[in-house]
LUMNUPA-702441 format. One record per residue: x, y, z of N, C-alpha, C in turn. Coordinates in Angstrom, 2 decimals. Layout:
N
{site {X, Y, Z}, {X, Y, Z}, {X, Y, Z}}
...
This chain:
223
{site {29.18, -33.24, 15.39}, {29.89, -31.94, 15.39}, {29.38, -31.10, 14.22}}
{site {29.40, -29.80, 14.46}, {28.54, -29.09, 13.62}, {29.94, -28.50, 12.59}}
{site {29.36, -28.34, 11.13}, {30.37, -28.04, 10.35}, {31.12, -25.65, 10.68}}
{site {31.77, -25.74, 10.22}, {32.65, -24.10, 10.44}, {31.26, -23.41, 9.62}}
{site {30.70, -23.81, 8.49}, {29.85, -23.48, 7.41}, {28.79, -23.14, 8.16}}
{site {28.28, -24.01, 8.89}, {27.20, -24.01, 10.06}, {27.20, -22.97, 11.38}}
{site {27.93, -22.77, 11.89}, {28.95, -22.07, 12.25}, {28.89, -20.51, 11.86}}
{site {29.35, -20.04, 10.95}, {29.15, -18.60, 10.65}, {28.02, -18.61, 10.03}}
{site {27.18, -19.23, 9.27}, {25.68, -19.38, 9.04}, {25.23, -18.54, 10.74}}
{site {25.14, -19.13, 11.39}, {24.28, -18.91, 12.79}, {25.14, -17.37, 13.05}}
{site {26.01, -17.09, 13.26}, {26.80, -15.98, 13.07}, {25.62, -14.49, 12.76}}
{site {26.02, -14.92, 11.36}, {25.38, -13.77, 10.34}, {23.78, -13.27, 10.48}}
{site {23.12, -14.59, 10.70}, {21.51, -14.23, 10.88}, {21.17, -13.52, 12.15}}
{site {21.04, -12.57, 11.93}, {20.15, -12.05, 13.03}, {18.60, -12.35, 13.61}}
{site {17.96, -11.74, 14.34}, {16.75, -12.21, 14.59}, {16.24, -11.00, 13.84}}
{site {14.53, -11.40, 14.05}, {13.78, -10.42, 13.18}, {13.08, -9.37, 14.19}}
{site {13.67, -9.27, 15.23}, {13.72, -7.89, 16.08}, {14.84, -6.65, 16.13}}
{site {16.11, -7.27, 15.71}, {16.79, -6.85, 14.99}, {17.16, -6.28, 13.52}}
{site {16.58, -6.80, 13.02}, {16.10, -5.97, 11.43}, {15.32, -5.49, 11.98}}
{site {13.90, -5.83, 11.76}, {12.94, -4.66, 12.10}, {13.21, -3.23, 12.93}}
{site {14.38, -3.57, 13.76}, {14.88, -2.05, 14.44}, {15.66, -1.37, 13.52}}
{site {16.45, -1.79, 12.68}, {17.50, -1.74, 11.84}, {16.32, -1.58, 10.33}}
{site {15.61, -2.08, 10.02}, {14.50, -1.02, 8.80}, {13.99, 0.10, 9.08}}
{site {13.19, -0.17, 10.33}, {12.67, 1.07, 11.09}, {13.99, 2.46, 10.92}}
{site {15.08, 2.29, 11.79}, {15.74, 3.69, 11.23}, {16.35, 3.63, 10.17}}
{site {16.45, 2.62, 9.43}, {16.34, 3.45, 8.34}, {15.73, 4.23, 7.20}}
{site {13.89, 4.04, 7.77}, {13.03, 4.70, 6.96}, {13.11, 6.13, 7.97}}
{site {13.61, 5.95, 9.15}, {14.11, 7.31, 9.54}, {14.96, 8.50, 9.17}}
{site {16.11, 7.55, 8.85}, {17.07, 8.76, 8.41}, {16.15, 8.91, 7.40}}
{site {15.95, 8.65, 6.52}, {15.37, 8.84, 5.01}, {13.95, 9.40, 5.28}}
{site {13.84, 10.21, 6.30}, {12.25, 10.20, 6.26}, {11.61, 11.02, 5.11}}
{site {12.26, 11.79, 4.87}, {11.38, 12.67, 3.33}, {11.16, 12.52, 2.17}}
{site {12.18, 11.24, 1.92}, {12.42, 9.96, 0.63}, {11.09, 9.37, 1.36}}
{site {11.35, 8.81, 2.48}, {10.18, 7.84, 2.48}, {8.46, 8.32, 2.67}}
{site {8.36, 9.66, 3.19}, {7.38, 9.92, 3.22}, {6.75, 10.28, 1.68}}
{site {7.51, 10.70, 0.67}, {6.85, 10.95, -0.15}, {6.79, 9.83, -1.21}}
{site {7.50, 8.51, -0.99}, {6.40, 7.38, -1.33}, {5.50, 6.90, -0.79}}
{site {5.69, 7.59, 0.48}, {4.01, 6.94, 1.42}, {2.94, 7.47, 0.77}}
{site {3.40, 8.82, 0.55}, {1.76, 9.44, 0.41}, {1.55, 9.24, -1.39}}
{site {1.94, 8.77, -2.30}, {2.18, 8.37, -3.11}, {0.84, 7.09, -3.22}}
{site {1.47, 6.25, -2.26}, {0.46, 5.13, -1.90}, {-0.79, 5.30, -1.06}}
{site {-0.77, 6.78, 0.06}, {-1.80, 6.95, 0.23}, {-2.62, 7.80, -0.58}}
{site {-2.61, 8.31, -1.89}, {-3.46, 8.62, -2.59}, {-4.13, 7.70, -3.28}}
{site {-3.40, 6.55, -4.16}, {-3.68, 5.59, -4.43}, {-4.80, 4.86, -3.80}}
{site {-4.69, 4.45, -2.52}, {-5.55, 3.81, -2.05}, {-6.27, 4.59, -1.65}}
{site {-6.58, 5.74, -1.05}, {-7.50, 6.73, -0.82}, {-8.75, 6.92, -1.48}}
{site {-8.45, 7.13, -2.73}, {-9.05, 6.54, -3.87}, {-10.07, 5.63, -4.33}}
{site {-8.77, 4.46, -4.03}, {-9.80, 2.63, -4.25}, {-10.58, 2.85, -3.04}}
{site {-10.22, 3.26, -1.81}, {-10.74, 3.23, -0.74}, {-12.56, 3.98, -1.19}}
{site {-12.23, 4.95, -1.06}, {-13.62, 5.94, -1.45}, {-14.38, 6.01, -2.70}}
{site {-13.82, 5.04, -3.67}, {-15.02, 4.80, -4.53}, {-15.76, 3.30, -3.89}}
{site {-14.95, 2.16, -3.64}, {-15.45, 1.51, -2.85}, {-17.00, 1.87, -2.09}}
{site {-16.14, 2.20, -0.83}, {-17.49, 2.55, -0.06}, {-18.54, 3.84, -0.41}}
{site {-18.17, 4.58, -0.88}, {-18.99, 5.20, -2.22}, {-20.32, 3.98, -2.80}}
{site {-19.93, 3.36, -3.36}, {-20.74, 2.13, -3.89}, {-21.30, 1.42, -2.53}}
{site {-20.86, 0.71, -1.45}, {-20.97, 0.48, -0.36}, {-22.50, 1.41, -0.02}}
{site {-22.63, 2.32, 0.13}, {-23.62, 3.80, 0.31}, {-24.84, 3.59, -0.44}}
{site {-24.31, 3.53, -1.73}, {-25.43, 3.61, -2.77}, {-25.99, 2.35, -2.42}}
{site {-25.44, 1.22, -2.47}, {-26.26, -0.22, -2.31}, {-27.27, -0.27, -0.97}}
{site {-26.80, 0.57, 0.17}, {-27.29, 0.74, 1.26}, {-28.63, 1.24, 1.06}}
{site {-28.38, 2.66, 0.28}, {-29.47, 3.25, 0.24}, {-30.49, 2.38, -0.73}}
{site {-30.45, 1.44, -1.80}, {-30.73, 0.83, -3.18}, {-31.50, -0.20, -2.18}}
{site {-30.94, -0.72, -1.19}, {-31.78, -1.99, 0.07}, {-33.15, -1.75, 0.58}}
{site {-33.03, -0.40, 0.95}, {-33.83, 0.27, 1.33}, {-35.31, -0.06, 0.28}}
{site {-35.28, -0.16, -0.46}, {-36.67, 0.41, -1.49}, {-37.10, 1.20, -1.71}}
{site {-36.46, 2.30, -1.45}, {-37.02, 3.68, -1.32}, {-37.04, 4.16, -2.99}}
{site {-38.45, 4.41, -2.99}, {-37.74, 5.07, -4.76}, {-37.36, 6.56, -4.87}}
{site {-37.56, 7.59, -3.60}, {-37.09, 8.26, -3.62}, {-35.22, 8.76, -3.61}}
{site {-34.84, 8.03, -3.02}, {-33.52, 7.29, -3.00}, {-33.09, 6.54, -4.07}}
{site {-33.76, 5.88, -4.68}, {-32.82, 5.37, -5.76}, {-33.05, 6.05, -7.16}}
{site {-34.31, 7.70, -7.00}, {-33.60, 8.50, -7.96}, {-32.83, 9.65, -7.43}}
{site {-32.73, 9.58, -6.50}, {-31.54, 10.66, -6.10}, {-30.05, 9.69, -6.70}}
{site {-29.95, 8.48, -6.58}, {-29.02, 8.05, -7.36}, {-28.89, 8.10, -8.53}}
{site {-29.89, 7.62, -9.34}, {-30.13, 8.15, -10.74}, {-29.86, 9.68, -10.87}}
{site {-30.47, 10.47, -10.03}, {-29.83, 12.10, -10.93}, {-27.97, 12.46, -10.34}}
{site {-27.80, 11.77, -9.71}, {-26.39, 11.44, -9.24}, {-25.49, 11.32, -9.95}}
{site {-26.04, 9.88, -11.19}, {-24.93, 9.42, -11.94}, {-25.17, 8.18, -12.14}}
{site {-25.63, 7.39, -11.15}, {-25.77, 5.98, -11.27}, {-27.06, 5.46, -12.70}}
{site {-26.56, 4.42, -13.38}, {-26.68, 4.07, -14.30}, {-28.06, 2.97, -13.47}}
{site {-29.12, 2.88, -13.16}, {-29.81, 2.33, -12.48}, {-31.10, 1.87, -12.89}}
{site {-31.64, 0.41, -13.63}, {-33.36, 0.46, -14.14}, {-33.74, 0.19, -13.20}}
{site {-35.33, -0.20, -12.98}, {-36.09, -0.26, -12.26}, {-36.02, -1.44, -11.20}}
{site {-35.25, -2.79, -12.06}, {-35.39, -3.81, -11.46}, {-33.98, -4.12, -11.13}}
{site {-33.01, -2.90, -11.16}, {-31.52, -3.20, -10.15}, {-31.92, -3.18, -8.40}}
{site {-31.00, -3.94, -7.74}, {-30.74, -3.73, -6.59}, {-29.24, -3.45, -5.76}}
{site {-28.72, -3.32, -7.14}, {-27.12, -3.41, -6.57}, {-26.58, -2.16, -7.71}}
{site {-25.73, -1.40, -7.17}, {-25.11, -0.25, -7.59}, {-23.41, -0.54, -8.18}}
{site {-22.97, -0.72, -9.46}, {-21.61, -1.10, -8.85}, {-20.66, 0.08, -9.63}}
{site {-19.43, 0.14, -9.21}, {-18.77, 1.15, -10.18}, {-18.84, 1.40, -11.56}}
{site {-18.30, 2.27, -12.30}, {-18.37, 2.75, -13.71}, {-16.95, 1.95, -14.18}}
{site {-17.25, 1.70, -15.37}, {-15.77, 1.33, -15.99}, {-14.90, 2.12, -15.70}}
{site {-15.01, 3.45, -15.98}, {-14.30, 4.46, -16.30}, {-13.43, 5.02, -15.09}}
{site {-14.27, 4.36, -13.96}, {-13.98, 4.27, -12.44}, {-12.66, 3.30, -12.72}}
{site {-13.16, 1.95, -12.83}, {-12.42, 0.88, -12.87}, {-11.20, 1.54, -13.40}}
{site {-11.31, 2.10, -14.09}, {-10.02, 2.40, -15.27}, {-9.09, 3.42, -14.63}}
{site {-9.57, 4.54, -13.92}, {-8.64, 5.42, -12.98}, {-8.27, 4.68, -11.60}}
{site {-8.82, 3.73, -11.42}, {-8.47, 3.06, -10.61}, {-7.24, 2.33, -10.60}}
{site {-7.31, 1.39, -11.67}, {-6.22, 0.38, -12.37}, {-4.84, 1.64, -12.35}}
{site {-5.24, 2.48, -12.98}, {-4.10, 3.30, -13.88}, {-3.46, 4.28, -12.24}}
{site {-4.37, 4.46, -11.43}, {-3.53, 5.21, -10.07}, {-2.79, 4.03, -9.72}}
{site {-3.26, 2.86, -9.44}, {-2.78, 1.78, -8.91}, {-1.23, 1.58, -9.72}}
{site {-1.26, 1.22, -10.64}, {0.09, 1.42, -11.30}, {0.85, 2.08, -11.70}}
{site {0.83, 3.54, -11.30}, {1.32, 4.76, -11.49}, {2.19, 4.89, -9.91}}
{site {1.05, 3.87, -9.05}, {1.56, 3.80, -7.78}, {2.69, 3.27, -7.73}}
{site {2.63, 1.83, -8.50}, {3.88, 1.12, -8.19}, {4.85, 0.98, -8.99}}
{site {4.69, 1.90, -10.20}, {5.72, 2.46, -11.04}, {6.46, 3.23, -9.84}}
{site {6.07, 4.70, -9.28}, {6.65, 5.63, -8.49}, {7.32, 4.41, -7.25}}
{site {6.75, 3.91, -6.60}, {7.93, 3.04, -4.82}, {8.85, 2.28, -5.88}}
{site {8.54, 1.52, -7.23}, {9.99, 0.74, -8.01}, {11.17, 1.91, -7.98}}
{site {10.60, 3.16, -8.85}, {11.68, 4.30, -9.05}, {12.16, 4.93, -7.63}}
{site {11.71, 4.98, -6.83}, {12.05, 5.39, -5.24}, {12.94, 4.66, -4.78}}
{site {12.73, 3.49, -4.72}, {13.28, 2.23, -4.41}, {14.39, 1.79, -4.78}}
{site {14.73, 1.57, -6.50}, {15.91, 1.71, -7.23}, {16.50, 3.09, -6.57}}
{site {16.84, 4.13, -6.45}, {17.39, 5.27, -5.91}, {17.79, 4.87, -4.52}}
{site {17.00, 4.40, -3.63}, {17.20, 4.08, -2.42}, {18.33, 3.25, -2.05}}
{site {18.16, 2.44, -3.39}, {19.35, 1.33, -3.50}, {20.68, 1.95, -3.60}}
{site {20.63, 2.78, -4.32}, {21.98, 3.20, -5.55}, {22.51, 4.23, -3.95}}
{site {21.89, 4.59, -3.40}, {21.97, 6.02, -2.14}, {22.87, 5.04, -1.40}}
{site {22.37, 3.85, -1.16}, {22.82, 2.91, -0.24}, {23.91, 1.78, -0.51}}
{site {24.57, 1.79, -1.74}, {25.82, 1.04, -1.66}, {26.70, 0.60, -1.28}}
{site {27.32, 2.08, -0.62}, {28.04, 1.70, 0.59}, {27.64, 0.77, 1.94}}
{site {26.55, 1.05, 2.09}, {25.95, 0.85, 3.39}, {25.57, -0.64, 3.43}}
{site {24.88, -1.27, 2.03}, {24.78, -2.56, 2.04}, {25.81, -3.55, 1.78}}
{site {27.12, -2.69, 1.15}, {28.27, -3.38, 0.80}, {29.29, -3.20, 2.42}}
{site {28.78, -2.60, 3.03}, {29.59, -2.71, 4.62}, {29.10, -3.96, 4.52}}
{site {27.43, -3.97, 5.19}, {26.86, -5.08, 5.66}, {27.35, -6.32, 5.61}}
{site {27.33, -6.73, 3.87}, {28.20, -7.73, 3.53}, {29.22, -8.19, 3.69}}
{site {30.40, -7.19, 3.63}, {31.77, -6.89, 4.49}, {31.50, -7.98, 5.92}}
{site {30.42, -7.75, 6.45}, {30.29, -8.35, 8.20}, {29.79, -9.09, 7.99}}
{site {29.50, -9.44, 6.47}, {28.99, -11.11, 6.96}, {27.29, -11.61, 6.92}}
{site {26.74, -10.31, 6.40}, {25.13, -10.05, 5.91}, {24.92, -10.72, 4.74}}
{site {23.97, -11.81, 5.38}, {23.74, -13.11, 3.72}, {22.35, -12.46, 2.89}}
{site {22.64, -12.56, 1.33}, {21.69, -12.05, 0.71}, {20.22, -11.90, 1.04}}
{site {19.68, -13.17, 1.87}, {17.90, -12.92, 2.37}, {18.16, -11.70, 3.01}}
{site {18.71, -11.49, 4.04}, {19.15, -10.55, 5.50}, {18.70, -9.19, 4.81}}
{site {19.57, -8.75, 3.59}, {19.44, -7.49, 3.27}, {17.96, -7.37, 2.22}}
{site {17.69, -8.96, 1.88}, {16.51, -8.68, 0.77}, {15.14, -8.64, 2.42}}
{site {15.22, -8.78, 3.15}, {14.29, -9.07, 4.33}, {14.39, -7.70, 4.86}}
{site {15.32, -7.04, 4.81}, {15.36, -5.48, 5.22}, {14.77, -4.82, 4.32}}
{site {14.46, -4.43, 3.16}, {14.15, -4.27, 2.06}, {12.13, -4.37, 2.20}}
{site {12.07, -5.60, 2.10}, {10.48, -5.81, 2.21}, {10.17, -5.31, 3.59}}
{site {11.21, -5.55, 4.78}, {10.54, -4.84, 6.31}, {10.45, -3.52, 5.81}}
{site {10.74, -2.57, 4.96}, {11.28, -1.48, 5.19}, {9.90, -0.94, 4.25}}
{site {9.68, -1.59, 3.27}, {8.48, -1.59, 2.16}, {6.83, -2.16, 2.95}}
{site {7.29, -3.03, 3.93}, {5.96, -3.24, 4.70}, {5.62, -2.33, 5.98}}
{site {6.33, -1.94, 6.43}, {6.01, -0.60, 7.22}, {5.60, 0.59, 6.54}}
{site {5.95, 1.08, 5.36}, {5.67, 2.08, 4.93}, {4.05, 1.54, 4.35}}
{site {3.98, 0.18, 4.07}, {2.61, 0.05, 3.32}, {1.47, 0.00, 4.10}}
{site {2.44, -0.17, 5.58}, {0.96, -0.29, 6.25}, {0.26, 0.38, 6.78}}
{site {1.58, 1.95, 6.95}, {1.19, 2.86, 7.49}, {0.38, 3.96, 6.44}}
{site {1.38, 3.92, 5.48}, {0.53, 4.12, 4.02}, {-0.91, 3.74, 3.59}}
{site {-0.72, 2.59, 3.24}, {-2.07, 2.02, 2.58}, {-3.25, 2.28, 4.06}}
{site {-3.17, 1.97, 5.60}, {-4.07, 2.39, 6.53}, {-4.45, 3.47, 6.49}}
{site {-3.51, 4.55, 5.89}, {-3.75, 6.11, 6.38}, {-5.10, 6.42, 5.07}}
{site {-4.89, 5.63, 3.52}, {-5.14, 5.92, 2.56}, {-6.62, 5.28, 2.63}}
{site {-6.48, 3.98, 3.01}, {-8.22, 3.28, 3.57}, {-9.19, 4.60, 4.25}}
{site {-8.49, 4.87, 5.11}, {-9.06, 5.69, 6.50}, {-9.68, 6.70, 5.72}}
{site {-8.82, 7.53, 5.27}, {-8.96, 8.80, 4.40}, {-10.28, 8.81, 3.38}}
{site {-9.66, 7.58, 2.80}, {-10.67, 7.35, 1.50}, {-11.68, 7.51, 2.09}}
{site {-12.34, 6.69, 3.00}, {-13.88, 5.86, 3.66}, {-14.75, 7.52, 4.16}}
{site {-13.67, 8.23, 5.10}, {-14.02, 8.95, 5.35}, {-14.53, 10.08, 4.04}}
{site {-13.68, 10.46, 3.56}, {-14.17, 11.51, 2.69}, {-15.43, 10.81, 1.52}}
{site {-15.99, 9.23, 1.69}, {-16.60, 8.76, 0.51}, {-18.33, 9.57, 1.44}}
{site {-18.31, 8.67, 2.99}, {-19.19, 8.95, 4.14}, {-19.03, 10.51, 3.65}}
{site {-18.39, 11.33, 3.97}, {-18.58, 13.17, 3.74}, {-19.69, 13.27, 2.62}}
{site {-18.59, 12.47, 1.25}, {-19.77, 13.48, 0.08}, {-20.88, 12.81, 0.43}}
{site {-20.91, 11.55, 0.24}, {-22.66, 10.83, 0.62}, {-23.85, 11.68, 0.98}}
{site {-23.14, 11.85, 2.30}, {-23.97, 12.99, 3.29}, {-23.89, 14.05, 2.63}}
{site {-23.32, 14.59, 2.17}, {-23.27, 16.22, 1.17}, {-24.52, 15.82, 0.02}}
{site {-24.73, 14.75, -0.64}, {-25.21, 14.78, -1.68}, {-26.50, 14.06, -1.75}}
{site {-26.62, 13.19, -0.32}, {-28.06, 12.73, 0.16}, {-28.70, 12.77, 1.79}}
{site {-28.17, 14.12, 2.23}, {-27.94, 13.83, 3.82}, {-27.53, 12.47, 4.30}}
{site {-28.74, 12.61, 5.35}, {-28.19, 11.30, 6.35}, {-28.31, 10.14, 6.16}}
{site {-29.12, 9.83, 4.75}, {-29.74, 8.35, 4.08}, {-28.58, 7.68, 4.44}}
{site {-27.52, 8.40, 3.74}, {-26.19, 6.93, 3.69}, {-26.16, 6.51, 4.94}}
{site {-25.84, 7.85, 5.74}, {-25.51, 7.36, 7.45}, {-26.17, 6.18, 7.97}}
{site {-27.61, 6.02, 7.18}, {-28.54, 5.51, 8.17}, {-28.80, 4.07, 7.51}}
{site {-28.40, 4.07, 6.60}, {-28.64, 2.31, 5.66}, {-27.76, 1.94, 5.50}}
{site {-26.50, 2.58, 5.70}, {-25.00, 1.90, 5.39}, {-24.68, 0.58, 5.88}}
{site {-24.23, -0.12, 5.13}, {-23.99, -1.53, 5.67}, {-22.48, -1.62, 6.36}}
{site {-22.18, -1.07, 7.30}, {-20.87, -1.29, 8.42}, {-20.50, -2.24, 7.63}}
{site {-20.50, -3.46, 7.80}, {-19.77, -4.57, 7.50}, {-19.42, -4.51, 6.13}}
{site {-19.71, -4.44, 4.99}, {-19.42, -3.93, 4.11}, {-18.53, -2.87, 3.43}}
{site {-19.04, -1.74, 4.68}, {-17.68, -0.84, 4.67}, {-16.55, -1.48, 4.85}}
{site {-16.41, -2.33, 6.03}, {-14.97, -2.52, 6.93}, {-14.08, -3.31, 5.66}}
{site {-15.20, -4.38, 5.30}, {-14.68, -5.05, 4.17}, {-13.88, -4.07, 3.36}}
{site {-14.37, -3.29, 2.60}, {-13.83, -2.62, 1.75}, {-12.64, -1.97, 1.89}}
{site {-12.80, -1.37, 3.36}, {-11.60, -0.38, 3.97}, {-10.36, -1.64, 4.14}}
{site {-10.87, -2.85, 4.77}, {-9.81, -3.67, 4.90}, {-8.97, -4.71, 3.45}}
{site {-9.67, -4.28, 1.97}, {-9.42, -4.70, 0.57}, {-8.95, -3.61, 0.35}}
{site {-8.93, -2.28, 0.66}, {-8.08, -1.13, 0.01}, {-6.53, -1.69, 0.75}}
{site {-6.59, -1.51, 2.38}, {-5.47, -1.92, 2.90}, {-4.85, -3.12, 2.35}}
{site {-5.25, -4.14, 1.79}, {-4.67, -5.36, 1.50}, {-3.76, -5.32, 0.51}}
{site {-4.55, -4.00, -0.59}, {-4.25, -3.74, -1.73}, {-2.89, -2.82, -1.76}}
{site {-2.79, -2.20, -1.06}, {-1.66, -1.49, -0.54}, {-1.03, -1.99, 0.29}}
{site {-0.60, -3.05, 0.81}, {-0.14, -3.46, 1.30}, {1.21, -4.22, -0.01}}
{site {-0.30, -4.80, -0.64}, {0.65, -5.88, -2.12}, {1.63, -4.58, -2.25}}
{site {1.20, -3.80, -3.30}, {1.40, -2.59, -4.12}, {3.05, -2.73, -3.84}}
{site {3.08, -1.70, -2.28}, {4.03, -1.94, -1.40}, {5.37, -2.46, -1.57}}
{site {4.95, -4.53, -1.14}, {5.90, -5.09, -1.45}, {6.02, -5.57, -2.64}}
{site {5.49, -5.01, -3.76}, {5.59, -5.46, -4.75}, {6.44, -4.83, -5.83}}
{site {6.06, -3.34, -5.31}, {6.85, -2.41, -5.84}, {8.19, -2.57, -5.34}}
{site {8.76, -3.35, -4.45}, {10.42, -3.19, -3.40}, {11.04, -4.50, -4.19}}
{site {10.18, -5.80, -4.71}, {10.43, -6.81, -4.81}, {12.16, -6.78, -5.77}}
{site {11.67, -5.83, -6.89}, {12.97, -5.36, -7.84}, {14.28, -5.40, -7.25}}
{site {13.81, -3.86, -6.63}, {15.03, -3.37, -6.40}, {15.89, -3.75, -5.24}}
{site {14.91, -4.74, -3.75}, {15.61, -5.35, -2.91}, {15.98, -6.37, -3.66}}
{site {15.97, -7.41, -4.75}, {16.88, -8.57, -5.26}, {18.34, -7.61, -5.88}}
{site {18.29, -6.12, -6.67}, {19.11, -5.83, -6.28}, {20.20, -5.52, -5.81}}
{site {19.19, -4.94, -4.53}, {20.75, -5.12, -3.29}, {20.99, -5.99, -3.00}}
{site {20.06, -7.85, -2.91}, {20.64, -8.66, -2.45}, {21.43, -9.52, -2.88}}
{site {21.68, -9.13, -4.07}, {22.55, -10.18, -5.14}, {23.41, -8.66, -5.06}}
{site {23.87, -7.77, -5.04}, {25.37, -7.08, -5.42}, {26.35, -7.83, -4.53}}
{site {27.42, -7.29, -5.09}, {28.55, -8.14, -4.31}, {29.50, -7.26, -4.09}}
{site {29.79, -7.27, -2.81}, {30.84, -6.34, -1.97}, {31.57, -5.21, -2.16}}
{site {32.53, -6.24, -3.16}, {33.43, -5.41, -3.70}, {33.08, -4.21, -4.45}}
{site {32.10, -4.67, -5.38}, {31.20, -3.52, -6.55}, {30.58, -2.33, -5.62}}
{site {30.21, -2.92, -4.74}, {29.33, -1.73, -3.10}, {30.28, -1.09, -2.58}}
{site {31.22, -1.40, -2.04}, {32.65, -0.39, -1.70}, {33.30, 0.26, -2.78}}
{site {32.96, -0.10, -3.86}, {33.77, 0.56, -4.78}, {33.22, 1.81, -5.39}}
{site {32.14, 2.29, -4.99}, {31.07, 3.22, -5.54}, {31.72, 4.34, -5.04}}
{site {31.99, 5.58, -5.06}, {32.33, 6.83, -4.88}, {30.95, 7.89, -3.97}}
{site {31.45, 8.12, -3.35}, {29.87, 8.96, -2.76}, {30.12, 10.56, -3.28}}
């Protein structure tokens, strides 16, 4: 015989087609909160995205042997002797990189905390019915992984594209034509990964949170 404990356990959990419908609107109602941490994260990765394959380009063209090509990189910018074959970012790159990246996930923590505080009532109903702490911390990351994926994809996409634009602006069609595809995808699919973390990493805070408040303190908030 199964215990009463056991019992409203099975109760309370929902399935995860049910949250996921239940995150989904609620990055709806909230869509202008949530869009403007999306694009937050799609600059971010936009960014990592297009210096990436940026570099991706140059190495393409650097394969080649062309020495006409690898001083069009040299009057470019690239730091390049005679006996390189590989192009890789600038520190200084590295460094606006790092610093968007965590500027990123400074901004979805502060979004996020707010999101929480907006929502007191709403998670202290939940609880009221019987919503066990994972439930609402699992709404939380669904709610942070949809936005990252749609986010961080839009920000890959963006990036790759506008890196392919200047290329071609600044060496015609060379890049087009030595680019290593696979290499790109790689890259486009390490920006997405990266935004993806960012994401739930930035929610991790403020969904423990909501999932440790307790009821009473959530109904008791004043709107």
């Amino acid at each position: 015989m199964r215990s009463d404990g056991d019992s409203v356990k099975r109760q309370v959990v929902l399935p995860l087609s049910t949250s996921v419908a239940i995150a989904y609107n609620s990055i709806r109602v909230r869509f202008f909160r949530s869009l403007i941490t999306t694009l937050t994260l799609v600059l971010a990765v936009s960014f990592l995205s297009f210096v990436n394959v940026t570099t991706d380009a140059a190495n393409g063209m650097l394969a080649t042997g062309d020495a006409d090509l690898r001083q069009a990189l040299v009057r470019s910018g690239y730091d390049l002797t005679p006996q390189d074959t590989h192009a890789g970012s600038s520190p200084k790159q590295r460094w606006i990189i790092i610093l968007s990246l965590l500027v990123c996930t400074v901004g979805i923590v502060n979004a996020q905390l707010m999101a929480v505080t907006e929502r007191f009532r709403e998670i202290g109903t939940m609880k009221c019915l019987g919503a066990l702490d994972r439930f609402v911390l699992r709404l939380f990351l669904l709610e942070a992984g949809m936005q990252g994926v749609v986010g961080a994809g839009a920000g890959a996409l963006i990036g790759a594209l506008f890196a392919l634009l200047n290329s071609a602006l600044q060496y015609g069609f060379a890049p087009l034509r030595t680019m290593p595809w696979s290499d790109a995808a790689i890259s486009i699919a390490f920006s997405l990964g990266v935004g993806c973390l960012l994401s739930l990493a930035g929610v991790l805070y403020p969904a423990f949170v909501a999932a440790r408040m307790q009821p009473v303190d959530a109904m008791r908030v004043e709107e």
